[in-house]
Structure formats: C-alpha cells, structure tokens
C-alpha positions in Angstrom: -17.6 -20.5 -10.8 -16.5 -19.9 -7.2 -16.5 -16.3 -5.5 -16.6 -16.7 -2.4 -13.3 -17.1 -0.4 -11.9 -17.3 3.2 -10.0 -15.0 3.2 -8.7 -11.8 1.9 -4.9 -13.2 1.2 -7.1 -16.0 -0.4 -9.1 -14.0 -2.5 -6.2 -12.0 -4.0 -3.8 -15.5 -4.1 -2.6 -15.4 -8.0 -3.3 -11.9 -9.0 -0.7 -9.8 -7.2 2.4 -8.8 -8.7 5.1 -6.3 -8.4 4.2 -3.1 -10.6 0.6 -3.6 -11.4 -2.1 -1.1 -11.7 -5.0 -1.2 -8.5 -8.0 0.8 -8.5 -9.7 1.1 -5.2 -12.9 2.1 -4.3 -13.7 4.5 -1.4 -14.3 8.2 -0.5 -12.6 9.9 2.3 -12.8 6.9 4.6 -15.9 5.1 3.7 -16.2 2.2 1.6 -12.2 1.7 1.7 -11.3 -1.5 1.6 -9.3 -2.0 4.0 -8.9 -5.8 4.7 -8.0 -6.5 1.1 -5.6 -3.0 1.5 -4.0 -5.1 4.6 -3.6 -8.1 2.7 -1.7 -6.6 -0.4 0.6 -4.8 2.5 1.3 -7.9 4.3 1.9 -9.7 0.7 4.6 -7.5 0.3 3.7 -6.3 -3.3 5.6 -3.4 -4.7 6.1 -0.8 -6.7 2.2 0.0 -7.1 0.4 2.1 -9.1 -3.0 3.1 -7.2 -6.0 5.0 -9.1 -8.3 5.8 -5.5 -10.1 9.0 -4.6 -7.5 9.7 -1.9 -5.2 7.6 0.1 -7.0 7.3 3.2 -5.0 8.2 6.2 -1.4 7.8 7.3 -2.6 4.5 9.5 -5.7 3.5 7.8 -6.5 2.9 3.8 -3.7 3.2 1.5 -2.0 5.3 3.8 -0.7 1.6 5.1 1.1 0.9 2.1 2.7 3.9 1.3 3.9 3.4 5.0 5.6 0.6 4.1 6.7 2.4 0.5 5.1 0.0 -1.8 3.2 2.5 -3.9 5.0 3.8 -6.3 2.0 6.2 -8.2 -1.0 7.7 -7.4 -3.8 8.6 -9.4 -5.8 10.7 -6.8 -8.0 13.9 -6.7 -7.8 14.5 -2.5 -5.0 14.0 -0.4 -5.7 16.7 2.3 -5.8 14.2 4.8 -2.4 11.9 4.8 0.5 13.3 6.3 2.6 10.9 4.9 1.4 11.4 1.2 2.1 14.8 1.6 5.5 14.2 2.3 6.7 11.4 0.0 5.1 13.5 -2.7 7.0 16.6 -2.0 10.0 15.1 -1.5 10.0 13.5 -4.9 9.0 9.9 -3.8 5.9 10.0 -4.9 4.8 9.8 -8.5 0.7 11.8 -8.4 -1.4 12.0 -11.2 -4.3 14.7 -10.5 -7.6 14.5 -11.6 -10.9 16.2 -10.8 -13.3 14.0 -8.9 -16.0 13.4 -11.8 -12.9 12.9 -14.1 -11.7 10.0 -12.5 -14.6 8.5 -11.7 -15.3 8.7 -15.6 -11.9 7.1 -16.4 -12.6 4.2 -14.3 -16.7 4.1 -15.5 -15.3 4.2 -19.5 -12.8 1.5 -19.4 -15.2 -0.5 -17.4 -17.3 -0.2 -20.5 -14.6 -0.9 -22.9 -14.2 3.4 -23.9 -10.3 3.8 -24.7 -11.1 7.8 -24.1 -13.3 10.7 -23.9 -13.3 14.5 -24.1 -14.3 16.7 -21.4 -14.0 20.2 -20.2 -13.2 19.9 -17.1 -9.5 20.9 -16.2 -9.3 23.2 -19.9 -6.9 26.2 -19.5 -5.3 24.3 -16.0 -2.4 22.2 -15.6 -4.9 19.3 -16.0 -4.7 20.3 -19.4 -0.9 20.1 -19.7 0.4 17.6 -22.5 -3.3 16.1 -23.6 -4.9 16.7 -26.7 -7.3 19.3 -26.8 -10.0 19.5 -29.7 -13.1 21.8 -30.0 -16.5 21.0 -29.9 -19.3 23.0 -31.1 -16.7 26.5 -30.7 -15.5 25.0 -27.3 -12.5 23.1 -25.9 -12.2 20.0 -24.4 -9.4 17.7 -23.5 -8.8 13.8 -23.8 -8.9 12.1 -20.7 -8.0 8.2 -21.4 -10.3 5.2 -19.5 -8.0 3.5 -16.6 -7.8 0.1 -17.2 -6.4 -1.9 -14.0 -4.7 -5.0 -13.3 -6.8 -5.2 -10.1 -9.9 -3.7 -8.7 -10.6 -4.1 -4.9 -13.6 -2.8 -3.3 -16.0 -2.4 -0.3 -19.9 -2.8 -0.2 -22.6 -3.7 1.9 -24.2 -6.5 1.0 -23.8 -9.4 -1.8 -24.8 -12.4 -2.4 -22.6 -15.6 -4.1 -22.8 -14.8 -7.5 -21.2 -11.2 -6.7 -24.3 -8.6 -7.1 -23.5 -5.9 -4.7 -25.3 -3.3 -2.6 -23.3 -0.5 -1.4 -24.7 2.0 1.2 -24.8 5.8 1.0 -20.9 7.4 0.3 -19.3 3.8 -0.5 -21.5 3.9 -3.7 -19.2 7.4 -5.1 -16.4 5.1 -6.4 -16.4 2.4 -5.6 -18.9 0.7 -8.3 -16.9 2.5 -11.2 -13.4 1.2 -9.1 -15.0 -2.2 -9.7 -15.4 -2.1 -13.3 -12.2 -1.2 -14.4 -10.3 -3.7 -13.1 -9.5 -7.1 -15.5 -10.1 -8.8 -12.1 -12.1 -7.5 -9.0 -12.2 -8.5 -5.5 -15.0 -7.7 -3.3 -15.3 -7.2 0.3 -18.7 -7.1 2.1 -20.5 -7.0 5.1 -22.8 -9.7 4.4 -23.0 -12.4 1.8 -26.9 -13.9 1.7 -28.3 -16.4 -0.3 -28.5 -15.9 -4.1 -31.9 -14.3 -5.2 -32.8 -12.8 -1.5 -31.6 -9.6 -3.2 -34.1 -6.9 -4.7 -33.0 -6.3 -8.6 -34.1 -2.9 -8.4 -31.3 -2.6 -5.5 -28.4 -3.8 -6.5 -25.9 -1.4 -7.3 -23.1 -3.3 -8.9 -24.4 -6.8 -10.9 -22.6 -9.5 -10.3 -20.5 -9.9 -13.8 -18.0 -7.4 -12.8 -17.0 -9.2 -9.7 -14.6 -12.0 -9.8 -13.9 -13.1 -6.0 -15.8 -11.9 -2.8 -15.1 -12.4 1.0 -17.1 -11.7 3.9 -15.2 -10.1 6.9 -15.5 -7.7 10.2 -15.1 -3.7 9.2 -13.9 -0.6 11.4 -16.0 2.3 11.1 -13.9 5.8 10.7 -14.3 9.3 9.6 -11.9 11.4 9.1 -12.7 14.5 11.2 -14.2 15.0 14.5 -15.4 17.9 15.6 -17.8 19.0 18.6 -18.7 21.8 20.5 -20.0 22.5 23.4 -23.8 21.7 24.2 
C-alpha cells in the first residue's frame, strides 16, 4: 500500500470533513505539525474538534485555525501561550475540555490500543472530576477517563522510512506517538524519509502499522519563549 505522498493537501485528500475529531501531536511548539495544520486551514474544514497538548501560538500551530474560527473544541491541558485561545474561550466561542497532561496522553495511548476507558486518580476532588464516575479502588477514589478515539491523527517526527516506522527526536516523542494511535487514520509528516530497513528496530519509536500516509517536507524551528541576559 502507498504512504508516501507529495503533498500535505495530498496526503489528507479524502479524509477531511466538517465536524470531525483531530488529534495532534506536539508539545509547546515542537513536533507540531504544522504543514498538515496549514493544509487543513487552507482546505477550509470546519467546525473541529482538536485533542492537542496546547494550541500552539496565535500565528503558528493550531493557533492558525482558530484564527480563521474553524475549531470548534478543544481538548487541551496548556494554553498559556495563545492570545487568541484565551479570548475565544472566554468569550464563549470556544468549547475546552481540560485534562491533565499524563491524562490525555493516556486517552489517546488507550484508544490507540482499543481500551474504551480507564480509572485514574488524577483530577479526584477537582473540577476534573465533575460529572464522571468515580469508583473506589483498594479504599481510594478514582475517576473514569474515556480513550479519545479520532477521525484523524496528524503528526510530526524525525525520521521514517516508506512503510511508515517513525523516529521522533527528544520533546516531539511526548505526544505525538500516542496522537498517532488514536486516530482511525494518521498522517505523518517528517524530516526525512530513507530507504525501508536502513532504520535501527531498537529506534523506532512509532512502527509503521499505525501510520496510514506520510510526506516529506521543509520545517520551521520555534520555541516559544526567548529569554537572555546580559553576558
């Protein structure tokens, strides 16, 4: 089977569609992927429904498409950083689902593993808590968190070959490899494609089953924060 496309607007060609559920990898503003990002804002899709980390910036990440108001919901855990998010979300624009970071990155591991739900304690006595069933273990209370299944996964990584194994280097690999698995399809977007079996086993991060499409493409390095002082 084919995975590797052209383009981005290639690679996602027949899977977009107003309403759908994306989860995106990325954390803070590495490992976002932000030509496949581009290409969703430029396809016009609406109405989204985003489980990511955070939302990037107001110009960079999914801060682009909640520019152009195509997401609807997000299921974050940091938004610190995006102006904009801030603002649709206080003034009522924005739907946001909270979750703790290890939380969400569970939600996306379990469904990617076919697990409907699991209980945790994290969030107990909070308003992460609020409206979820709650159930004692061993004379202590946990909460059901439910997997996130997706319509779409997109993702960033480092290296791949054609059949879709990925390498992801140092921050990109927080979410971005259970981002991946959740999604009934996932796109890929990497550095560097090389040839099938010049990959180490032992190093690859993601295998190659959970990726569906793949593009090679150029990548803008960001952080979010600069600060200096003086020498």
């Amino acid at each position: 089977m084919k995975k590797v496309y052209g383009s981005a607007s290639e690679a996602l060609d027949g899977v977009l569609h107003d309403g759908m559920t994306i989860a995106a990898g990325g954390f803070g503003l590495c490992g976002i992927p932000e030509l496949l990002l581009s290409a969703i804002r430029d396809a016009g899709t609406k109405d989204l429904t985003f489980a990511s980390n955070n939302a990037g910036v107001d110009d960079f990440g999914i801060g682009i498409l909640l520019q152009t108001r195509q997401v609807k919901k997000m299921i974050s855990s940091y938004v610190g950083e995006n102006a904009e998010f801030m603002r649709q979300y206080l003034s009522g624009e924005l739907e946001l689902e909270f979750n703790p970071q290890g939380t969400l990155a569970e939600r996306m591991r379990a469904a990617g593993c076919g697990i409907p739900g699991f209980y945790t304690k994290t969030g107990v006595g909070t308003v992460i808590a609020e409206g979820k069933e709650h159930k004692d273990f061993d004379g202590e209370t946990y909460i059901l968190e439910r997997g996130i299944f997706a319509d779409l996964s997109i993702v960033k990584a480092w290296k791949a070959d054609a059949t879709g194994n990925l390498v992801f280097r140092k921050t990109a690999r927080n979410f971005n490899p259970p981002a991946a698995m959740c999604g009934k399809v996932c796109v890929a977007e990497v550095e560097e494609i090389v040839p099938t079996g010049s990959l180490d086993p032992d190093s690859i991060h993601l295998p190659g089953i959970y990726v569906h499409r793949l593009i090679q493409g150029e990548h803008e390095k960001r952080i979010e924060q600069r600060t200096t002082r003086a020498a």
